[in-house]
Each structure stands twice: as structure tokens, then as C-alpha cells.
OpenMM code with the backbone's topology and positions (N, CA, C; nanometers):
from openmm import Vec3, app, unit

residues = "UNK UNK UNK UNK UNK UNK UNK UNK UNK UNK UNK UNK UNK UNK UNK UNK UNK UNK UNK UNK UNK UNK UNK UNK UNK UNK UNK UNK UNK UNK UNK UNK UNK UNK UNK UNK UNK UNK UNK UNK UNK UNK UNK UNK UNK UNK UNK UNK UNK UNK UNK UNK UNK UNK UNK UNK UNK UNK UNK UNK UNK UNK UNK UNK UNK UNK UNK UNK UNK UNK UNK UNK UNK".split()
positions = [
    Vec3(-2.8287, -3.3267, -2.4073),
    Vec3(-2.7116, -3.2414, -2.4159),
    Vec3(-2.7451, -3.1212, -2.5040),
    Vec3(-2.6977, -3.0450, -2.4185),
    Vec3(-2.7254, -2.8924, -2.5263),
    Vec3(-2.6204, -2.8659, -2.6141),
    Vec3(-2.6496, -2.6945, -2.6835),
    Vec3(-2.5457, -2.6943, -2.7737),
    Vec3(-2.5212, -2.5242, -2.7258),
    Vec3(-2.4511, -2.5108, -2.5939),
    Vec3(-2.4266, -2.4018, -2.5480),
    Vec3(-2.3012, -2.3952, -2.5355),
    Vec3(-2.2287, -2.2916, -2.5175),
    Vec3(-2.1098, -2.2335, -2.5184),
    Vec3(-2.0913, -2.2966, -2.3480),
    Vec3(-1.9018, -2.3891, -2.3305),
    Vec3(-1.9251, -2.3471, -2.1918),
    Vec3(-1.8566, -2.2236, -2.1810),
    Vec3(-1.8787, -2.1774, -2.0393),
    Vec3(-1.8727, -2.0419, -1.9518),
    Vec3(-1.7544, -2.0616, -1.8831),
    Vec3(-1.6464, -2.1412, -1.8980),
    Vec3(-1.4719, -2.1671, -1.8135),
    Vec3(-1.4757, -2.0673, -1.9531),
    Vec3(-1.3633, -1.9994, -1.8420),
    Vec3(-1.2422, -1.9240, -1.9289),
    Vec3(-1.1855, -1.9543, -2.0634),
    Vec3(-1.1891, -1.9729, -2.2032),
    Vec3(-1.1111, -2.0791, -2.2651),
    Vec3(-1.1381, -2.1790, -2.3439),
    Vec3(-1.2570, -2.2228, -2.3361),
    Vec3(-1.3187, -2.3496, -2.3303),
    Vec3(-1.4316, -2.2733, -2.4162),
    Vec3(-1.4122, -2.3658, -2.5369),
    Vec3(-1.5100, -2.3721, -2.6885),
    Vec3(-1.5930, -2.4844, -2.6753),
    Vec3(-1.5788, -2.5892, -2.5721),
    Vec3(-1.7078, -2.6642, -2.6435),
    Vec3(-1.8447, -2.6638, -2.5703),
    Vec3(-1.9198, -2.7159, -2.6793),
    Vec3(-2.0200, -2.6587, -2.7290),
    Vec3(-2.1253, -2.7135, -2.6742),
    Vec3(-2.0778, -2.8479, -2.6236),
    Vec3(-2.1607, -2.9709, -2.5377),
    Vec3(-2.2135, -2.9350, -2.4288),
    Vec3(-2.2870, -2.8999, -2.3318),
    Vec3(-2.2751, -2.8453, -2.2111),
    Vec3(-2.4568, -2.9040, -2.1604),
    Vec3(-2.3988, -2.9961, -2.0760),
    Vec3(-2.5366, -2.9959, -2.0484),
    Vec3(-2.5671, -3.0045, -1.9305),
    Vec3(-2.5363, -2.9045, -1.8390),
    Vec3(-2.4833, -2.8767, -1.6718),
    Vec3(-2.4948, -2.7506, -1.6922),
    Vec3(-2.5926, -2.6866, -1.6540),
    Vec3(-2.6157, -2.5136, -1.5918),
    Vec3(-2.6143, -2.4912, -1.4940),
    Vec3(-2.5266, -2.3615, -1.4148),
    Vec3(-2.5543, -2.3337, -1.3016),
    Vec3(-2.5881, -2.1585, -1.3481),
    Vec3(-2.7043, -2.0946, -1.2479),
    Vec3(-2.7512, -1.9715, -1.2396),
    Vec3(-2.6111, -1.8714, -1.2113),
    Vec3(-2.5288, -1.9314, -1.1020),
    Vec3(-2.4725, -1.8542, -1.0898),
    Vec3(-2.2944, -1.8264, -1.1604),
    Vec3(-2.2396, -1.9297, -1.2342),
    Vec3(-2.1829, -1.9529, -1.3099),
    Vec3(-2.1809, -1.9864, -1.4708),
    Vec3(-2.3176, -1.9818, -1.5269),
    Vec3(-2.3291, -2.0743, -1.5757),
    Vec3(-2.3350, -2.2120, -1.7076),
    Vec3(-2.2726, -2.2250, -1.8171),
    Vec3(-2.2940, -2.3731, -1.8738),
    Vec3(-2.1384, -2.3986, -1.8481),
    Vec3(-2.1576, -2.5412, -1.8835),
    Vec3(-2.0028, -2.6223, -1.8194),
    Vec3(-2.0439, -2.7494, -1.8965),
    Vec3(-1.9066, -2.7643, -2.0003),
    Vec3(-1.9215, -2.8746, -2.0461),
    Vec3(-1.8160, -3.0046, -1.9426),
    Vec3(-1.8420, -3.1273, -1.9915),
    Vec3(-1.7948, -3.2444, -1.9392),
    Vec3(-1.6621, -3.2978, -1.8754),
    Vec3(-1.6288, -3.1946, -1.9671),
    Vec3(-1.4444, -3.2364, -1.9750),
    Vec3(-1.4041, -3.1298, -1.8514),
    Vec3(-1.4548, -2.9940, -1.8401),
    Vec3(-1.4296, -2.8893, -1.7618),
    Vec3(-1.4827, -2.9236, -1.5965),
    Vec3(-1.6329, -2.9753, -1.6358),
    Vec3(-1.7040, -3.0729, -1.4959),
    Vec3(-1.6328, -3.1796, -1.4396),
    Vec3(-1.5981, -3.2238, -1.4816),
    Vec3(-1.4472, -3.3640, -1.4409),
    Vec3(-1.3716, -3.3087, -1.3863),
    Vec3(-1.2974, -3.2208, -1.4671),
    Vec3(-1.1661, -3.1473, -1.4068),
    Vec3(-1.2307, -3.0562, -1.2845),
    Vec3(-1.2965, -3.0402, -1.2866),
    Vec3(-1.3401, -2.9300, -1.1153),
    Vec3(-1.3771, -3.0126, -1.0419),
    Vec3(-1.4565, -3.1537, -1.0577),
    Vec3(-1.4786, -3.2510, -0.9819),
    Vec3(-1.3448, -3.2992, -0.9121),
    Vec3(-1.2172, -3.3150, -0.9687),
    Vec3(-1.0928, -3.3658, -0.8913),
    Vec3(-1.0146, -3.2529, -0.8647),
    Vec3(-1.0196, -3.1355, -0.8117),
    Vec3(-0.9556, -3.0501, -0.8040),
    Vec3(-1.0889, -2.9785, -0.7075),
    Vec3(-1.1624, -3.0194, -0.6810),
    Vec3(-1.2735, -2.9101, -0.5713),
    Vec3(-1.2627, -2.9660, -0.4736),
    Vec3(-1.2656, -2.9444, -0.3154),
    Vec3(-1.2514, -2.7680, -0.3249),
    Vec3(-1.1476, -2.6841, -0.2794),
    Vec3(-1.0267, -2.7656, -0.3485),
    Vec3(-0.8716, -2.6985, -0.3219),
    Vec3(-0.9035, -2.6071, -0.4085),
    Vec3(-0.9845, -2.5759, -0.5069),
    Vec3(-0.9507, -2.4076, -0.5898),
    Vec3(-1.0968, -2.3696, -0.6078),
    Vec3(-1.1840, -2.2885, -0.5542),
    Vec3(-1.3098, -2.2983, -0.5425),
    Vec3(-1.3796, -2.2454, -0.7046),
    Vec3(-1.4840, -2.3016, -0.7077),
    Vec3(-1.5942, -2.2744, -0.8225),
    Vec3(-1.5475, -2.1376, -0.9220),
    Vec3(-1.5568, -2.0102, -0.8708),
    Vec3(-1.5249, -1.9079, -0.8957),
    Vec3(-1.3595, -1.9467, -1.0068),
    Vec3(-1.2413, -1.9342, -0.9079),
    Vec3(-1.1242, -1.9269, -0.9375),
    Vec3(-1.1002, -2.0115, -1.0906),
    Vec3(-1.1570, -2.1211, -1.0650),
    Vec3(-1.1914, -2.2082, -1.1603),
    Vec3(-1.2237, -2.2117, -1.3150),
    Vec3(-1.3389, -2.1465, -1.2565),
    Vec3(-1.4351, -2.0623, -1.4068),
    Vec3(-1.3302, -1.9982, -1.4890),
    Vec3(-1.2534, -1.8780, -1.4177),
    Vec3(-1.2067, -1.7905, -1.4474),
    Vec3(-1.0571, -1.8237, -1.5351),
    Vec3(-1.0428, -1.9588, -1.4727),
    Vec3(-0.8778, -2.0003, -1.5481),
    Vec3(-0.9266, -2.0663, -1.6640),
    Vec3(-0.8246, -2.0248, -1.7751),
    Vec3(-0.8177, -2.1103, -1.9502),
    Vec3(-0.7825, -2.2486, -1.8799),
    Vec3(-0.8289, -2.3190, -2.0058),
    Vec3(-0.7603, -2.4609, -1.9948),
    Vec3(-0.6939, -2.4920, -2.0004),
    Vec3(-0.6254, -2.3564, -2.1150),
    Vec3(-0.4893, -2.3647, -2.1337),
    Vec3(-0.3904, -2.3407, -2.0038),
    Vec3(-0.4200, -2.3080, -1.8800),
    Vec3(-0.3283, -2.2265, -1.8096),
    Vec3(-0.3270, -2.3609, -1.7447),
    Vec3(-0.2038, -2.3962, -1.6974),
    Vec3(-0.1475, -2.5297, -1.6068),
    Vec3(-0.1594, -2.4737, -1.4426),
    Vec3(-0.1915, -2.3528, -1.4466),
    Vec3(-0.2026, -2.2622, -1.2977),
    Vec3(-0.2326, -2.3437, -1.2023),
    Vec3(-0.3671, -2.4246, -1.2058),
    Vec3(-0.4869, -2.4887, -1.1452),
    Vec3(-0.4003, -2.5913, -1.0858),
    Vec3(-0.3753, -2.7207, -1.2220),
    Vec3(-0.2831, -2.8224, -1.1379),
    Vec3(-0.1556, -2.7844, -1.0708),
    Vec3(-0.1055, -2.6920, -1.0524),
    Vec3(0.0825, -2.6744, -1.0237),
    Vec3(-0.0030, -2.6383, -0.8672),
    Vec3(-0.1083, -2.5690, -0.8546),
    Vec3(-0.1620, -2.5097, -0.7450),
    Vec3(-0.2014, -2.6066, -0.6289),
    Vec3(-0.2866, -2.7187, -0.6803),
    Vec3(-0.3575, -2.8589, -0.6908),
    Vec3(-0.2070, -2.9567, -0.6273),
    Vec3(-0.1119, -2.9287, -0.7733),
    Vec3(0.0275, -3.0470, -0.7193),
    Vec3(0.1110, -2.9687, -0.6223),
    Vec3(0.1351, -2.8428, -0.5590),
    Vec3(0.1468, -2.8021, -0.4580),
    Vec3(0.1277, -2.8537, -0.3379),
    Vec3(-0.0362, -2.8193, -0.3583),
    Vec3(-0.0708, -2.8868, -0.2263),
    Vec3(-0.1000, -3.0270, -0.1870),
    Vec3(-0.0888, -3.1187, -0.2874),
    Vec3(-0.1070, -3.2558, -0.2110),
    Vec3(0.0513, -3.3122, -0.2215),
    Vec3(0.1680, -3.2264, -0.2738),
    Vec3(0.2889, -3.2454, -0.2610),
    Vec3(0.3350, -3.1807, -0.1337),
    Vec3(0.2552, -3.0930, -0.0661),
    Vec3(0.3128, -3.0390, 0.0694),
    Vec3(0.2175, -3.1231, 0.1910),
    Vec3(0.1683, -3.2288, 0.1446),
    Vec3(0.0972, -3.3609, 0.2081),
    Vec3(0.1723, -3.4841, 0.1866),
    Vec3(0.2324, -3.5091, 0.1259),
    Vec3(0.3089, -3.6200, 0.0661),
    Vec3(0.4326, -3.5992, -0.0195),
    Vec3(0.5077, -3.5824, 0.0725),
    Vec3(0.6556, -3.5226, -0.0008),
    Vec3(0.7122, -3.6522, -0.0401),
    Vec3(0.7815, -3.6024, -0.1267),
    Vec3(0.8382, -3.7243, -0.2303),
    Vec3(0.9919, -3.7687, -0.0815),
    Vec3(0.9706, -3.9072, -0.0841),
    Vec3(1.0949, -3.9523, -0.0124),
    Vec3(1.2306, -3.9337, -0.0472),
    Vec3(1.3298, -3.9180, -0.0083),
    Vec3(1.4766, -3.9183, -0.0499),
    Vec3(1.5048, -4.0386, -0.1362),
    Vec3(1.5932, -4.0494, -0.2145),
    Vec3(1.6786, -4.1495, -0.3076),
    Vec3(1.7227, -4.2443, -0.2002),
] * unit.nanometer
topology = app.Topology()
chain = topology.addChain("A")
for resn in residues:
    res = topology.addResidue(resn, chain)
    for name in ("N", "CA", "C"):
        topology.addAtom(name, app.Element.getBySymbol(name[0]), res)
């Protein structure tokens, strides 16, 4: 494990031991979260959102809520 900055939007830690050339360091916690959310919001879009921003999942619970609509009472 390195001790690189990751490259998401937002995201201070420091752990990163996943490089990509064309994006690139990504720590663990950020690699998880794009792992269950790819490739409803692609690589790019991704990078670019804070962690802080809830954007990603509302985008994410959108669309598997316009797959599985909640039943009536």
C-alpha cells in the first residue's frame, strides 16, 4: 500500500494502492464504492464527484428504483 493522495474529487486518504494511467490513485473505500455503482455512472463522472456529494447514490437509487418500484400499502 502506498502513501499517495487519492485522485476522487474530495477524498484525503492517503492509502491508495490501485493506479490507473488514466485516472489515477484510488484509495479502497472510493474502489468499493465505484465497484457497486459501475457502470450506472461511468469511471470519469465518478472521479469527478466529492464524497461528500450524495449525487452518485440518489442517481444510482433512481435507477434501480425505476426497476423496482416500491409496491403500494
Amino acid at each position: 500500500m502506498g502513501v499517495t493522495k487519492c485522485s476522487r474529487d474530495g477524498c484525503n486518504d492517503t492509502r491508495c494502492d490501485r493506479h490507473s494511467k488514466k485516472y489515477g490513485d484510488i484509495c479502497n473505500d472510493c474502489y468499493e464504492e465505484l465497484l457497486a455503482i459501475y457502470p450506472y455512472i461511468d469511471i470519469e463522472t465518478f472521479m469527478n464527484f466529492t464524497k461528500e456529494e450524495d449525487e452518485i447514490m440518489k442517481i444510482n437509487k433512481d435507477f434501480v428504483n425505476a426497476i423496482f418500484p416500491k409496491l403500494p400499502d
